[in-house]
C-alpha positions as CSV (number, residue, x, y, z in Angstrom):
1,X,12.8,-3.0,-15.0
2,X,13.8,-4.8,-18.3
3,X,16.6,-4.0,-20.3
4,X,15.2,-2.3,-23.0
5,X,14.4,0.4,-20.2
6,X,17.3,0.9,-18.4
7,X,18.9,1.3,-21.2
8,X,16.0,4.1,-22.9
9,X,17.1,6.4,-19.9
10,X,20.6,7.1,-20.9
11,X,19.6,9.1,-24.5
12,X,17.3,11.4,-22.4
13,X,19.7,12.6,-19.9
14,X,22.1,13.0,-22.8
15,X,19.6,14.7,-24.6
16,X,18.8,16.7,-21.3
17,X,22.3,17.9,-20.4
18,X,25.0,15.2,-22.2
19,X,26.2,14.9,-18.7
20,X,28.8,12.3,-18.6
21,X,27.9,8.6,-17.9
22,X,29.8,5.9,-15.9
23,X,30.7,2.9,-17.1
24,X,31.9,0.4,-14.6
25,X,32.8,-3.2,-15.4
26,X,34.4,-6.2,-13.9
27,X,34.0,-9.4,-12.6
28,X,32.1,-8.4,-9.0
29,X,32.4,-11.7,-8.0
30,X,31.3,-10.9,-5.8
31,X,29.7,-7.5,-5.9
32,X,30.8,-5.5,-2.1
33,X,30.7,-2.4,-0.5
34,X,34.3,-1.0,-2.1
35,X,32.5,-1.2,-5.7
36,X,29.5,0.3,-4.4
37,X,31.6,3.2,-2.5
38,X,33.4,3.6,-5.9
39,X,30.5,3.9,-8.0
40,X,28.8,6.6,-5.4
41,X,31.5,8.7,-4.8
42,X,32.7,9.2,-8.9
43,X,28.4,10.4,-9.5
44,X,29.6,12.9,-7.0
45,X,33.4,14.0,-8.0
46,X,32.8,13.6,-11.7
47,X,28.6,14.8,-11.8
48,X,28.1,11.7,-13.7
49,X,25.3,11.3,-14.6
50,X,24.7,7.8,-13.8
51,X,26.9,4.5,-13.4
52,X,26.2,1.5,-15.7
53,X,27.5,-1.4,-14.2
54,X,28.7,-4.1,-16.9
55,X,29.3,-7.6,-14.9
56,X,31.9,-9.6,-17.4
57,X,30.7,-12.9,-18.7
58,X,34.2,-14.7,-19.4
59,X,36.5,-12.1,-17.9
60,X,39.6,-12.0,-20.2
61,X,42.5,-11.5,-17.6
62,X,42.2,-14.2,-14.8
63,X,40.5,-18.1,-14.6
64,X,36.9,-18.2,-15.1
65,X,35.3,-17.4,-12.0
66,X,33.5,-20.4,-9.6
67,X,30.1,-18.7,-10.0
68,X,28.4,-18.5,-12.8
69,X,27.8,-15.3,-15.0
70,X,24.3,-15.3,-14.3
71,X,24.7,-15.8,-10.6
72,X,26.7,-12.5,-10.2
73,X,24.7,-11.1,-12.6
74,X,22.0,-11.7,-10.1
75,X,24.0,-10.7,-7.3
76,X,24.9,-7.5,-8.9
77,X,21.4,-6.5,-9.4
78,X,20.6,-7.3,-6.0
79,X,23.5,-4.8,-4.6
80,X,22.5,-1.6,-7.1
81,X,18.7,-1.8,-6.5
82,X,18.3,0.8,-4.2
83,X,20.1,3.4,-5.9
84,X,18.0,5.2,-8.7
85,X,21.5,6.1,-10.5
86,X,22.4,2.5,-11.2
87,X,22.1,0.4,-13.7
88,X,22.9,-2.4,-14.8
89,X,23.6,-3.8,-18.3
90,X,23.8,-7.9,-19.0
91,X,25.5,-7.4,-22.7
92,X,28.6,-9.4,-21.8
93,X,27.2,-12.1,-20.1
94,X,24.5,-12.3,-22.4
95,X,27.7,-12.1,-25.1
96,X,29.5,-15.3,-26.4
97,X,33.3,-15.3,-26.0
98,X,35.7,-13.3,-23.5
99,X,34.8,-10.0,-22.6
100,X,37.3,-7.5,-23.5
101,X,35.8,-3.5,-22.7
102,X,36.7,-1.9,-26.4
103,X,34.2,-3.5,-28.2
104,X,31.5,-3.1,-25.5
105,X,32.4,0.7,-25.7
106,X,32.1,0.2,-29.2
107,X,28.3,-1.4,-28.6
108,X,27.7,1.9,-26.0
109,X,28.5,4.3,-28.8
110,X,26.4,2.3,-31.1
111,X,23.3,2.5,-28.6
112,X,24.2,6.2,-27.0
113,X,25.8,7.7,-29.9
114,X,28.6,9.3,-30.7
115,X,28.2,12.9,-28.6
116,X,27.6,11.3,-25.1
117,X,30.9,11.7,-23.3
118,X,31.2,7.9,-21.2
119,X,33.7,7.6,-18.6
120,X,35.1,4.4,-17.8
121,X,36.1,4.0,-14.0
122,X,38.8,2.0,-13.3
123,X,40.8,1.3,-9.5
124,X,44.2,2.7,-9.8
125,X,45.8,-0.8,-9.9
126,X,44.0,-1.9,-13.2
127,X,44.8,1.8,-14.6
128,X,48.4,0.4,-14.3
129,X,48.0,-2.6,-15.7
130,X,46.3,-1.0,-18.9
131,X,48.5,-1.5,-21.6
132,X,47.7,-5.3,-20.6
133,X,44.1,-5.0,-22.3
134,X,43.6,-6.1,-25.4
135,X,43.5,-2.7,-28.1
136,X,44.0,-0.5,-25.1
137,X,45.0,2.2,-27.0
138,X,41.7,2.5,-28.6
139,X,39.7,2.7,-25.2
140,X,40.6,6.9,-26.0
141,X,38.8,7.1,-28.9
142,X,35.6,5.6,-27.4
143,X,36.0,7.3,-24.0
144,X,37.3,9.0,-21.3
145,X,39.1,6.9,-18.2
146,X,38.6,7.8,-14.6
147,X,41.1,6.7,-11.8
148,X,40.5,6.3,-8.7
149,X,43.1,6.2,-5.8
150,X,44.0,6.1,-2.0
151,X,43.3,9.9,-0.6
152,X,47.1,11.3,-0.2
153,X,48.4,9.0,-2.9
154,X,47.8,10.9,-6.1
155,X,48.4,8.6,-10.2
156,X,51.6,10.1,-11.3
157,X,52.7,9.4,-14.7
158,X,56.5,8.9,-13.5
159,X,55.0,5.8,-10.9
160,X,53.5,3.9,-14.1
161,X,55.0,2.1,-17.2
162,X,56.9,4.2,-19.5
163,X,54.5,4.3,-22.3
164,X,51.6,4.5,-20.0
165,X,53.0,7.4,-17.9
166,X,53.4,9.2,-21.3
167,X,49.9,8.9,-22.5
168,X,48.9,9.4,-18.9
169,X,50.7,13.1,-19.1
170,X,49.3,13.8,-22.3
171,X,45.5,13.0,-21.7
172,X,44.9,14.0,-17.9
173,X,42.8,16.6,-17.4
174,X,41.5,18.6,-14.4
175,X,38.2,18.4,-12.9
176,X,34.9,16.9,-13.6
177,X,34.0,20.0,-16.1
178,X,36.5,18.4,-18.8
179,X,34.7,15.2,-19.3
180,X,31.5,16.7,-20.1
181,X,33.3,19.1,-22.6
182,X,34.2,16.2,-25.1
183,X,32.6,12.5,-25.6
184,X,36.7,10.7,-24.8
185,X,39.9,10.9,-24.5
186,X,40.7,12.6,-21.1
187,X,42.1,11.0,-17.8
188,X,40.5,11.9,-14.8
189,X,41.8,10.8,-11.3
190,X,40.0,11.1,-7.8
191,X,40.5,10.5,-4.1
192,X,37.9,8.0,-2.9
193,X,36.9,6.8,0.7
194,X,39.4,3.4,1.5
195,X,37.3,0.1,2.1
196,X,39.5,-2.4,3.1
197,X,37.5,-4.8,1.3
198,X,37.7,-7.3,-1.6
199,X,36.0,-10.2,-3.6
200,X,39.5,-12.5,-2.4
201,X,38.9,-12.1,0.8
202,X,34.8,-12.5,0.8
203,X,35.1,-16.1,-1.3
204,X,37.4,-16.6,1.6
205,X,35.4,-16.1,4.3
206,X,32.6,-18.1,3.3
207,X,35.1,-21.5,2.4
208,X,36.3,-21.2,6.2
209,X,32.8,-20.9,7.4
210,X,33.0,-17.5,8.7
211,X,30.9,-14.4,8.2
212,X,31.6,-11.7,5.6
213,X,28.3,-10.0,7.0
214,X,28.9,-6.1,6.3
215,X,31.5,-6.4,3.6
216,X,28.7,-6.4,1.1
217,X,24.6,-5.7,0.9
218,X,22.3,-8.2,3.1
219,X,20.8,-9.0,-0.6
220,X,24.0,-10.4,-2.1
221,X,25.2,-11.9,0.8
222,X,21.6,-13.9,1.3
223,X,21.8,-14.8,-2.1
224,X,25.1,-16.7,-1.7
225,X,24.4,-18.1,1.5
226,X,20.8,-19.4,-0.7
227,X,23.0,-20.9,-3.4
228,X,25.8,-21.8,-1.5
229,X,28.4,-20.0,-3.4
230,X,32.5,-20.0,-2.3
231,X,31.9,-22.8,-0.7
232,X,35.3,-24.2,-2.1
233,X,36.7,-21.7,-3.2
C-alpha cells in the first residue's frame, strides 16, 4: 500500500468514531517482538484505534544508528505487515535533519486535523527522561502521552523528576474513555506483558555470531541476515 493510502484511512475512522490513534516512534533498530507486544496491547487497553509507527531518520538523542534509515524502514514494514491496525509512516526518514516528535505531531495535526485525539506511546523509561526532548512541553498541546510500565510497578509522579512528576499529577487521567474525550493533553499509563527483549541485545547477538531467532519476526530477522546488518556492531 502507498503512502498516500495508509495515510487516507486515518480521517475516516476519525470521521467514523474519532477514536483515538497511536502514534509510536523510535529508532526500531531493530524493530522486535517488545515493540510489537507494546503496540498490540495499547489497541487493546486504550481502544485505539490504530498504531502508526514513525521509524526516526536521524534520531536526536543517541549516535546515528549503523543501519541506514531506509533499511529499518524496511525492516519495520516487514514486522507490521500482518496486522491490519498498523501502519506505517516514512515522514522522518523521508525528512532532512534530526527528528525531534513535536513537529511531526505538528505535521499529524496538519494531515488529521485538529479534533482527532493522538496518543503518543512511550516505554516508561523515555516518559522519565521527557523533559530531555526538545519543546517537551508542547507535546500537550498536540497530544495525549501513554505510558507503559512493568505490571505491579505503576508511573508515580513522586518516582520522576520534580517538574515532571508535577505535570505528571496534573495531566493523568483514568482509563482509555478520557483520551477519546479530548484531541491532548492527558497522561495515560498501562500494565503491559514483560519481553525481556531489546534492539542492544539483538545487534549483539548477530556481531558474536549467534542467533536472535524469536526475539523478532522471521521477516526482519531474514532481512538482516540478507543484508548483513550488526555485523560489527
Amino acid at each position: 500500500m502507498s503512502a498516500t493510502g495508509i495515510f487516507s484511512l486515518f480521517p475516516k475512522l476519525s470521521e467514523k468514531a474519532l477514536k483515538p490513534l497511536g502514534i509510536f516512534g523510535g529508532t526500531f533498530d531493530p524493530v522486535h517482538f517488545g515493540h510489537l507486544r507494546l503496540a498490540e496491547e495499547a489497541i487493546g487497553q486504550l481502544a485505539l484505534a490504530g498504531v502508526r509507527w514513525i521509524p526516526a531518520g536521524q534520531p536526536a538523542h543517541r549516535g546515528q544508528p549503523g543501519t541506514s534509515a531506509r533499511q529499518r524502514l524496511d525492516m519495520v514494514r516487514l514486522a507490521v505487515a500482518g496486522n491490519p491496525r498498523f501502519f506505517v509512516d516514512a515522514g522522518e526518514i523521508e525528512a532532512a535533519g534530526p527528528s525531534y516528535t513535536v513537529p511531526t505531531l505538528q505535521r499529524l495535526r496538519a494531515e488529521l486535523g485538529g479534533e482527532q485525539p493522538l496518543v503518543l506511546l512511550l516505554g516508561a523509561d523515555a516518559f522519565a527522561g521527557l523533559e530531555s526532548w526538545r519543546h517537551w512541553r508542547e507535546l500537550f498541546a498536540l497530544a495525549h502521552i501513554a505510558v507503559s510500565h512493568r505490571p505491579g510497578f505503576p508511573v508515580a509522579a513522586t518516582a520522576l523528576p520534580p517538574v515532571l512528576g508535577a505535570e505528571f499529577a496534573t495531566r493523568q487521567r483514568d482509563g482509555a474513555a478520557a483520551l477519546g474525550a479530548t484531541p491532548a493533553g492527558g497522561i495515560v499509563t498501562f500494565a503491559m506483558t514483560q519481553l525481556a527483549i531489546s534492539a542492544t541485545q539483538i545487534r549483539q547477538l548477530h556481531a558474536a555470531g549467534r542467533s536472535a531467532r524469536y526475539l523478532l519476526p522471521d521477516d526482519a530477522l531474514d532481512y538482516i541476515q540478507t543484508h548483513s546488518l550488526y555485523r560489527n556492531s
